[in-house]
TIMI-694458 format. One record per residue: x, y, z of N, C-alpha, C in turn; residue in one letter. Coordinates in pm, whole numbers, plus 50000, padded with zeros to 5 digits. Layout:
% residues N
XYZXYZXYZA ...
***
This chain:
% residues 240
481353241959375479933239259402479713224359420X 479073219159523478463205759550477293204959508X 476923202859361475873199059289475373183459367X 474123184259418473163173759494472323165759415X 472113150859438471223147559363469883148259435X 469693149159550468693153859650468793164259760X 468083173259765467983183159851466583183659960X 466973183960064465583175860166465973190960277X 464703198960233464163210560362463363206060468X 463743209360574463083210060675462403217260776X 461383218060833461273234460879461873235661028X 462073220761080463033223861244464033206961186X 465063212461258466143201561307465593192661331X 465703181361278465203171261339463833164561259X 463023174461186462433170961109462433158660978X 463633163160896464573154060840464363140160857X 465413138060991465273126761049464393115161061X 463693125261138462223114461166461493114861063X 461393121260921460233115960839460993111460689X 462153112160693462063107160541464203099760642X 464313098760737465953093060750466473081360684X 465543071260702465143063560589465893061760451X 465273069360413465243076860278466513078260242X 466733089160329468023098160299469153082260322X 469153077160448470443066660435470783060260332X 469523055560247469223040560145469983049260026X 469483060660001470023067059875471703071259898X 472363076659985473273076160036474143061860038X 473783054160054474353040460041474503036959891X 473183043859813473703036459669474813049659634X 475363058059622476013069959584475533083459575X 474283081759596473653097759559474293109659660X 474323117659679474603130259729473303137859727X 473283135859892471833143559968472513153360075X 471863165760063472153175660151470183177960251X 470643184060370469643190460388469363205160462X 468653210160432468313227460476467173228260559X 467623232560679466853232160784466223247460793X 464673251660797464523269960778464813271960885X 464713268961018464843271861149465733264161252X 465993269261329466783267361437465803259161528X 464583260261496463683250661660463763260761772X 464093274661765464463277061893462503282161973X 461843278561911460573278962011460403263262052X 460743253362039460743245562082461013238062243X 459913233562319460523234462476461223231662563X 462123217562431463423212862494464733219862442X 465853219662517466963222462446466993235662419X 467833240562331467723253462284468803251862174X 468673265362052469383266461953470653258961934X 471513264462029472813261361989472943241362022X 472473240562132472483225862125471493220062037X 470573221761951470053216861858470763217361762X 471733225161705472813225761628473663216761619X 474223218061714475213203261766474473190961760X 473303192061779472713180061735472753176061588X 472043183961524472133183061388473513182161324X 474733188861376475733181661269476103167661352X 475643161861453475813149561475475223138861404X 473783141361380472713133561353473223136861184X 473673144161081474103144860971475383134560963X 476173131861024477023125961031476903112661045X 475673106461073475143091361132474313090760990X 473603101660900473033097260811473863102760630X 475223107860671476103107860593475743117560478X 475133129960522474943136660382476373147660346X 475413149660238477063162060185477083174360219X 476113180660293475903199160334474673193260441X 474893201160530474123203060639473743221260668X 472493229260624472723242860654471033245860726X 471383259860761470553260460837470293277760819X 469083283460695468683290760699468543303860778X 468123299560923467723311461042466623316761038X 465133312361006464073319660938463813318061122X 462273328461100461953326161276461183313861317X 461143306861378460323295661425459093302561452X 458243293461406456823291461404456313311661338X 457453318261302456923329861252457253332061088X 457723324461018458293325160915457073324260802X 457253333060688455993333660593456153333060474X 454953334860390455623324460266455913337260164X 456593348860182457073359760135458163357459980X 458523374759950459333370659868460803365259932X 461263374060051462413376960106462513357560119X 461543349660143461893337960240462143329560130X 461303336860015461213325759867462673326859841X 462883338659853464513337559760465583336759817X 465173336359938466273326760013467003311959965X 465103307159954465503293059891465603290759748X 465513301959674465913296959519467123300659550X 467893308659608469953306359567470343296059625X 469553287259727469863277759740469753263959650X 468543262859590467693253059485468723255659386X 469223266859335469963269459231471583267659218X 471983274859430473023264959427473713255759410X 472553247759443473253229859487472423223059366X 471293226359273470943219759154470673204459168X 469913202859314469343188059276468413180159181X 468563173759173467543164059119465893164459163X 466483160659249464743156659347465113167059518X 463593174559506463323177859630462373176659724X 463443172159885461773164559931461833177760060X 460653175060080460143188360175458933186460332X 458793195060401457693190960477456103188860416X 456093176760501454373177560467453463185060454X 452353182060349451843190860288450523198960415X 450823185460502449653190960605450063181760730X 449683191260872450343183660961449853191061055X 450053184461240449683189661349450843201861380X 451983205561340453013217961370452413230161251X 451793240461232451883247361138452963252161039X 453953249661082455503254960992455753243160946X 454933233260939455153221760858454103223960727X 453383227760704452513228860574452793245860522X 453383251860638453943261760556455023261360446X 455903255660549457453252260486456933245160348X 456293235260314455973230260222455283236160137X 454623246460182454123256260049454973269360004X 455973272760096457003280460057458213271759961X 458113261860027459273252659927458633251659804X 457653244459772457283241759655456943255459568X 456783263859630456733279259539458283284059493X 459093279459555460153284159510461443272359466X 460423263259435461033251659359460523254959190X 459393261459196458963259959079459743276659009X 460213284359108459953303059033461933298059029X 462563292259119463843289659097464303288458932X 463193284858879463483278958725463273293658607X 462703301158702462463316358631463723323558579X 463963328358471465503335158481465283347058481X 464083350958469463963365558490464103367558617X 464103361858751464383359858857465823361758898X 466633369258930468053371958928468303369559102X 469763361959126470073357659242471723359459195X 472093363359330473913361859313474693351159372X 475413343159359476133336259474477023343759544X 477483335559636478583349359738479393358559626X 480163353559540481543352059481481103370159390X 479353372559390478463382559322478393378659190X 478673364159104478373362259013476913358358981X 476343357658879474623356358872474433343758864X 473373334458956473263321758964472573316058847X 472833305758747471713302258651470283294158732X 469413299558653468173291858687468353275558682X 467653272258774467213257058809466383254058860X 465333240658801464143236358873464433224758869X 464023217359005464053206659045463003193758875X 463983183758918462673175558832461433172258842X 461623169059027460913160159134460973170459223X 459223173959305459723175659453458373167459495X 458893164159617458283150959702457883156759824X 456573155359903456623155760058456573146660165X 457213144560251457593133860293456223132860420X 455873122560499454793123960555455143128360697X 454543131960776454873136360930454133131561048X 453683136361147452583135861241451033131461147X 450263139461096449413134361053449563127660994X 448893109960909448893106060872447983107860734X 448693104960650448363110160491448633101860372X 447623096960367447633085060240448883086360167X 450363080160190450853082260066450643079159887X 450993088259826451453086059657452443071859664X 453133073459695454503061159669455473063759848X 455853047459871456953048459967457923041059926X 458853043860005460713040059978460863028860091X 461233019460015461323008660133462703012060202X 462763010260379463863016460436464653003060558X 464102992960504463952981660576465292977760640X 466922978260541467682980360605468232991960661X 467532999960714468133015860761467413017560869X 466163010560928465143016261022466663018861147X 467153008861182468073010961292468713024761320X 469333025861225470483032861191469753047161200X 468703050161111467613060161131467053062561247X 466773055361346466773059561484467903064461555X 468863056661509470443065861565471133076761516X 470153083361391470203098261372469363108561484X 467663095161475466913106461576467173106861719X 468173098561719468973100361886469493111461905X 470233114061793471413123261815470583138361899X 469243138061884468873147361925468293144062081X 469283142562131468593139462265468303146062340X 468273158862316467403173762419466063173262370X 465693162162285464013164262225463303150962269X 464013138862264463353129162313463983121762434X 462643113262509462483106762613464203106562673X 464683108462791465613108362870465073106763016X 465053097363098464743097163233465613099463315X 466463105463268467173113263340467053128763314X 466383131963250466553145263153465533151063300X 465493166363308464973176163398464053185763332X 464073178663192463033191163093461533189563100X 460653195563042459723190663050458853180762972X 458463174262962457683164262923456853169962810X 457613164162699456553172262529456163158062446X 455303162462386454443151562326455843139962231X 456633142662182457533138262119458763132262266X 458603138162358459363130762456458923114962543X 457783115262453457053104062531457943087262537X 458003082962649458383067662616458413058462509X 457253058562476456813056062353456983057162216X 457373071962211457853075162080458683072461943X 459373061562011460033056061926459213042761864X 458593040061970457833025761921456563029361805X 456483045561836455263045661736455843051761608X 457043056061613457743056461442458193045661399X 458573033361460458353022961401457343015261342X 455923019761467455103011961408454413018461290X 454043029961279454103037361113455353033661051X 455903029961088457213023660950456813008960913X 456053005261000455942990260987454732989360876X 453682996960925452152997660872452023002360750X 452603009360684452553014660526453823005560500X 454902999960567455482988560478454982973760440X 454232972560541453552958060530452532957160461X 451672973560429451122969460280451672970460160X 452802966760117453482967659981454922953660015X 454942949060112455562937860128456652936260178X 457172951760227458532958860321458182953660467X 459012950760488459282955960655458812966560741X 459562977460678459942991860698459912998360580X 459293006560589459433020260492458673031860528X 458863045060437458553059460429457613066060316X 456553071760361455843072860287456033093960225X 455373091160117455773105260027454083104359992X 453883121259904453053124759885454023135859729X 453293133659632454053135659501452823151859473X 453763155059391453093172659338452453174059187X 453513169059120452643163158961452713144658931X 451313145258815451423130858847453313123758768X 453293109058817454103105658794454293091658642X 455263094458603455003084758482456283072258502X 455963061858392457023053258388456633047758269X 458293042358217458133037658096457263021858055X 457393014258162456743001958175456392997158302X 454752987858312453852989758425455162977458508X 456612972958437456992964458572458062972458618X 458272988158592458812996558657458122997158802X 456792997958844456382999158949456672988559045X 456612990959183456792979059292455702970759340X 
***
């Protein structure tokens, strides 16, 4: 078992990337072990298709160095916040026994983004149930586990964060994960059609939200979160 100290869901490929990559590199650099679980394939999405979004994603995992890269199969844009979908993700939560879990935003312009985040966080919290019974492959019974932390990372809409992660040396490098997906953004050579995320632009405006919630706290660059219970610390010069 690859016990995680962070576990980061996503509800499409690529999600990840662009809202918390950041994140994921900086912690990765100090030693932590971050995996992430993607519910869907993207395959309603109007660029690309499944299997090359795949290939994307273990590319773009590989540029941001995590330890498991998986990918659920729930349906795009049809997936619900059921039992079947919950307990999908507690043998996973229970699998890999992270620390901290970060998830889609709690609210956003894609609907499977505030879903995913209310299915995650429901089965971050029932994962910890032991009356709740799950098997791993092997058919042995998984022990219960609940996260310490789960976090939502911010997306398209903009949403006051709780706390951000300064990402100041990673912004680069974090764009050369969200490259890896290049059936989704801007290509002038590309023959696809033109989607709001393919825009020219697009890159300049995840920087400049990286810039704008870092430059009020004294970063460069950083990523903003949105927290589920409040948060404590032992002393007020723990904070940044």
């Amino acid at each position: 078992m690859t016990k995680l100290d962070i576990l980061v869901f996503a509800a499409h490929p690529d999600d990840a990337e662009l809202s918390c990559g950041g994140t994921i590199l900086s912690h990765v650099k100090a030693g932590k072990k971050v995996g992430i679980i993607d519910l869907t394939r993207g395959e309603l999405g109007t660029r690309g298709t499944p299997a090359i979004r795949n290939e994307e994603a273990k590319a773009a995992s590989k540029i941001l160095g995590t330890s498991i890269r998986e990918n659920l199969g729930f349906a795009d844009g049809f997936f619900v916040n059921d039992n079947m979908h919950k307990i999908a993700i507690i043998k996973k939560i229970r699998q890999y026994q992270p620390e901290i879990v970060l998830a889609n935003a709690i609210e956003d312009r894609h609907p499977d983004h505030a879903r995913g985040a209310a299915l995650v966080k429901d089965a971050c919290f029932m994962a910890g149930l032991r009356k709740i019974v799950t098997l791993n492959q092997d058919g042995s019974e998984q022990a219960p586990w609940r996260p310490k932390n789960l976090y939502h990372y911010m997306q398209d809409t903009f949403i006051m964060p709780d706390f951000v992660v300064d990402i100041s040396n990673f912004i680069d490098k974090k764009e050369k994960a969200i490259k890896a997906y290049s059936s989704q953004f801007h290509d002038p050579k590309s023959k696809e059609p033109k989607t709001y995320i393919a825009d020219e632009m697009y890159f300049a405006r995840i920087r400049g939200r990286a810039s704008d919630i870092g430059r009020q706290i004294g970063y460069k660059y950083a990523e903003g979160f949105t927290k589920t219970k409040m948060l404590g610390v032992k002393s007020l010069f723990d904070l940044g």
